[in-house]
C-alpha positions as CSV (number, residue, x, y, z in Angstrom):
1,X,-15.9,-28.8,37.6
2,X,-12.5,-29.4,35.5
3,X,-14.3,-29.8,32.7
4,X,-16.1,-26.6,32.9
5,X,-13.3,-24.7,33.9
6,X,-11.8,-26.1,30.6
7,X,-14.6,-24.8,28.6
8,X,-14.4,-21.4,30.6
9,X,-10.9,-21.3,29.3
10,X,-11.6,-22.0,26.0
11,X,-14.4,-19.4,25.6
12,X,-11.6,-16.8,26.7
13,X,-9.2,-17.9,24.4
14,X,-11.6,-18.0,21.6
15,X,-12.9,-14.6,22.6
16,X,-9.2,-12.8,22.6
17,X,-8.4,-14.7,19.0
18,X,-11.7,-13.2,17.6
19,X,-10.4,-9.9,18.9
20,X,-7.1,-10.6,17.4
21,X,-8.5,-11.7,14.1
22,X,-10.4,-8.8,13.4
23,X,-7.4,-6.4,14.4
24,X,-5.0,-8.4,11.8
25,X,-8.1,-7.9,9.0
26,X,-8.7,-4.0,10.0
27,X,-8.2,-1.5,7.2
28,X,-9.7,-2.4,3.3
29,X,-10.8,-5.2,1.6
30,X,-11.3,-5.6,-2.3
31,X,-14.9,-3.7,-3.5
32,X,-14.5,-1.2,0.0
33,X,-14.9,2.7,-1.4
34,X,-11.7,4.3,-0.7
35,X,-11.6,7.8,1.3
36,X,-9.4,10.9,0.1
37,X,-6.4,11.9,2.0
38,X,-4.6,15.4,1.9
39,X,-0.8,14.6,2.9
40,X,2.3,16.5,2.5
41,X,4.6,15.7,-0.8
42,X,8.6,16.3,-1.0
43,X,8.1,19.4,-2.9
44,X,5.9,21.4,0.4
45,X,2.8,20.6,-1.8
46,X,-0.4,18.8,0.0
47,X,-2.0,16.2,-2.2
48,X,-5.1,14.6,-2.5
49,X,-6.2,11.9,-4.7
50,X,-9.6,14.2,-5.8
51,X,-6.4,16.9,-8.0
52,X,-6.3,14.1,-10.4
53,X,-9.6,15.0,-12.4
54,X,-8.9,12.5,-15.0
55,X,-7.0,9.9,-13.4
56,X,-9.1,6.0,-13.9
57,X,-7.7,5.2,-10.7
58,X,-4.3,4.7,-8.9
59,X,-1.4,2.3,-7.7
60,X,-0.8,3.2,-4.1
61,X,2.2,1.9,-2.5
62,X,2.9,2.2,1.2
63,X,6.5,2.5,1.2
64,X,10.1,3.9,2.5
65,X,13.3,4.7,2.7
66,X,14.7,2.2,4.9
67,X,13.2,-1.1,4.2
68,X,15.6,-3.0,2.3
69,X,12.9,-4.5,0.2
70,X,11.0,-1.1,-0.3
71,X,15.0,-0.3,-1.4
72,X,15.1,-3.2,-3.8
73,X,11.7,-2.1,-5.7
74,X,12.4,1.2,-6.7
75,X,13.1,1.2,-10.0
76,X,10.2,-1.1,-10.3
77,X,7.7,1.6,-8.6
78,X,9.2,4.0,-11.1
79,X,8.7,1.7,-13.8
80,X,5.0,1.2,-13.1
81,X,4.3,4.9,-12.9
82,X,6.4,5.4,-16.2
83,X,4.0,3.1,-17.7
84,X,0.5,3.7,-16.4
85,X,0.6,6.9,-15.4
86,X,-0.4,7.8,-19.0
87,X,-3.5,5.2,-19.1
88,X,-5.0,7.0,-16.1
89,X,-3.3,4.7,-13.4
90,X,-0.7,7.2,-11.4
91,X,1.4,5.7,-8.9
92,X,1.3,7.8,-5.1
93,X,3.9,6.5,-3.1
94,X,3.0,7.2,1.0
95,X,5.6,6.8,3.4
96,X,3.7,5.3,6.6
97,X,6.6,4.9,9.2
98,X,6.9,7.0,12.5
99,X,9.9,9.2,12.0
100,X,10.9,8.7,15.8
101,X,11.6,5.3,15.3
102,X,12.8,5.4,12.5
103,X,15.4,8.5,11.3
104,X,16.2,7.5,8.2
105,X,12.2,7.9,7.1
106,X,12.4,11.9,8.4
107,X,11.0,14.0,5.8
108,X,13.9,15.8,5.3
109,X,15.6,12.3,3.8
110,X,12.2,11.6,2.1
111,X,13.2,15.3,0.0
112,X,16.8,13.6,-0.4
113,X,15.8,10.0,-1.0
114,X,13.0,11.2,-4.0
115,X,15.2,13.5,-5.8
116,X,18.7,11.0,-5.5
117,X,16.0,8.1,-7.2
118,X,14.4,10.5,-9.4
119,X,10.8,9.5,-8.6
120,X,8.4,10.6,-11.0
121,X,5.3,10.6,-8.2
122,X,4.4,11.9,-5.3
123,X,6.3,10.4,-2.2
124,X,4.4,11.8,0.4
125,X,4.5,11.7,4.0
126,X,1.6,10.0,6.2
127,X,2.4,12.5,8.8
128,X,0.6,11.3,12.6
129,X,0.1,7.9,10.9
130,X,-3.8,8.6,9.9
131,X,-3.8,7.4,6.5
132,X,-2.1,3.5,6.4
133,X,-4.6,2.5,9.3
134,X,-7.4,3.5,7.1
135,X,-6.0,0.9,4.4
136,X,-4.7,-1.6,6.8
137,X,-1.1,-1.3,5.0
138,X,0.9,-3.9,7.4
139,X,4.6,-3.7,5.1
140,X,6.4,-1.5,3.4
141,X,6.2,-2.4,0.3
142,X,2.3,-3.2,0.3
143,X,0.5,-1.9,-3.0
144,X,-3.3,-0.8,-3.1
145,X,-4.6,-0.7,-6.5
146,X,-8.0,1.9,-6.7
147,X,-10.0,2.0,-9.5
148,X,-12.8,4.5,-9.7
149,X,-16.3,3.4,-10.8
150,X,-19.3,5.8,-11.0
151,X,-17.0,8.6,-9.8
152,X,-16.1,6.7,-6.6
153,X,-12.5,4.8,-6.1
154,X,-13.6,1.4,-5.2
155,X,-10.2,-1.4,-3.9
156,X,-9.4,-3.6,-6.9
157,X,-6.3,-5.3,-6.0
158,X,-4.3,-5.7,-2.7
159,X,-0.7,-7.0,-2.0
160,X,2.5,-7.4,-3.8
161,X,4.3,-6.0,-6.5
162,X,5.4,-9.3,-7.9
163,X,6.9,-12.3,-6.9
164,X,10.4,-11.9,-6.6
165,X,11.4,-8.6,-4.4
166,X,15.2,-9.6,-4.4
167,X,15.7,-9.6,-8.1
168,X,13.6,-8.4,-10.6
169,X,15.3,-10.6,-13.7
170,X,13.4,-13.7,-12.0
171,X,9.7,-12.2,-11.4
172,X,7.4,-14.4,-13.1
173,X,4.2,-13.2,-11.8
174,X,3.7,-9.0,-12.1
175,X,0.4,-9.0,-9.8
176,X,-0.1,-5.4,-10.4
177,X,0.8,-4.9,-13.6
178,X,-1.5,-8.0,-14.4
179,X,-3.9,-6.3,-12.5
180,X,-4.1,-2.8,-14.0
181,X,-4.0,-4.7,-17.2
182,X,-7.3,-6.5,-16.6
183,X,-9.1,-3.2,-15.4
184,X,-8.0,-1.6,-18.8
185,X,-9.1,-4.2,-20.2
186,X,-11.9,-4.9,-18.8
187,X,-10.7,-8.3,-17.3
188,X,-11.5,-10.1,-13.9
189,X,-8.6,-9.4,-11.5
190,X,-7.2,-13.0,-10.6
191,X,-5.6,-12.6,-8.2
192,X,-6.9,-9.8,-6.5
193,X,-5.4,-10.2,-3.4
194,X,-1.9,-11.8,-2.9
195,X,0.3,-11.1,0.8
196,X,3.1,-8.4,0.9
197,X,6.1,-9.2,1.7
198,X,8.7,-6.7,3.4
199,X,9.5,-4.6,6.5
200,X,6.8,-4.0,9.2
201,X,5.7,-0.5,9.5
202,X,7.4,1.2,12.4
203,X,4.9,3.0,14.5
């Protein structure tokens, strides 16, 4: 009786980590066809991914005000528009955190935030939290990189910037730079998948 009781248990526990497991892999996975979005950017404009008519693909980064490590790659996010956004690879930068939890990711300091860092993309504003889920963004900073094949924008790389979020003078491994690289290049992503490191995203 003890033993099956045991077994009973087990069955239950392995029944609620299989639930869990598939919650914690929801979202995209490398190859998945990526929908379009319309969301609201600091200048009142809606944007979609389907305006950029020539675009090869794009650098999507989940990101924010608030997060000290979002805070700490900036400049690189900038950088990595700056220098892509010519070879068809735009960075959109989507803020995916609730507002009411957290003030400081309002879109009024979005406006403030994007024009005191100068961004040169869109910062735009995931506005009843519809769009991270769809990726399965779980930090802010957490990059998807799209590239589109046959007309459709297929997941090419998930994960970090780089290595080193606290100082960018010690990165030694650029994933997505390394990865955009390969795609225009022609090149196996390796790695294509590598975990983000920052804030949770407040929901």
């Amino acid at each position: 009786m003890k033993t099956s009781n045991l077994f009973s248990l087990f069955l239950v526990f392995a029944l609620f980590a299989s639930f869990g497991l598939k919650t914690s892999e929801s979202g995209y996975k490398v190859g998945d066809a990526a929908k379009d979005f319309s969301l609201k950017n600091t200048d009142g404009k809606m944007v979609s991914l389907s305006q950029y008519k020539e675009s090869k693909g794009f650098i999507i980064v989940f990101t924010c005000n608030t997060c000290p490590y979002s805070v700490a790659y900036e400049d690189r996010i900038i950088e990595l528009d700056k220098k892509y956004k010519s070879k068809g690879y735009p960075v959109i930068a989507i803020n995916p955190n609730n507002p009411a939890k957290s003030k400081g990711d309002s879109y009024d300091e979005m406006v403030i935030r994007a024009k005191k860092k100068g961004f040169t993309f869109p910062y735009l504003i995931d506005e009843g939290q519809k769009v991270y889920p769809v990726y399965g963004a779980l930090k802010t900073p957490h990059v998807y990189l799209l590239n589109k094949e046959n007309k459709v924008l297929k997941v090419a790389y998930i994960g970090a910037i780089d290595n080193n979020y606290s100082d960018a003078a010690a990165v030694t491994e650029r994933y997505v730079e390394k990865a955009v690289d390969a795609l225009l290049n022609k090149k196996t992503i390796d790695p294509n998948t590598t975990k983000a490191i920052g804030c949770g995203i407040k929901k």
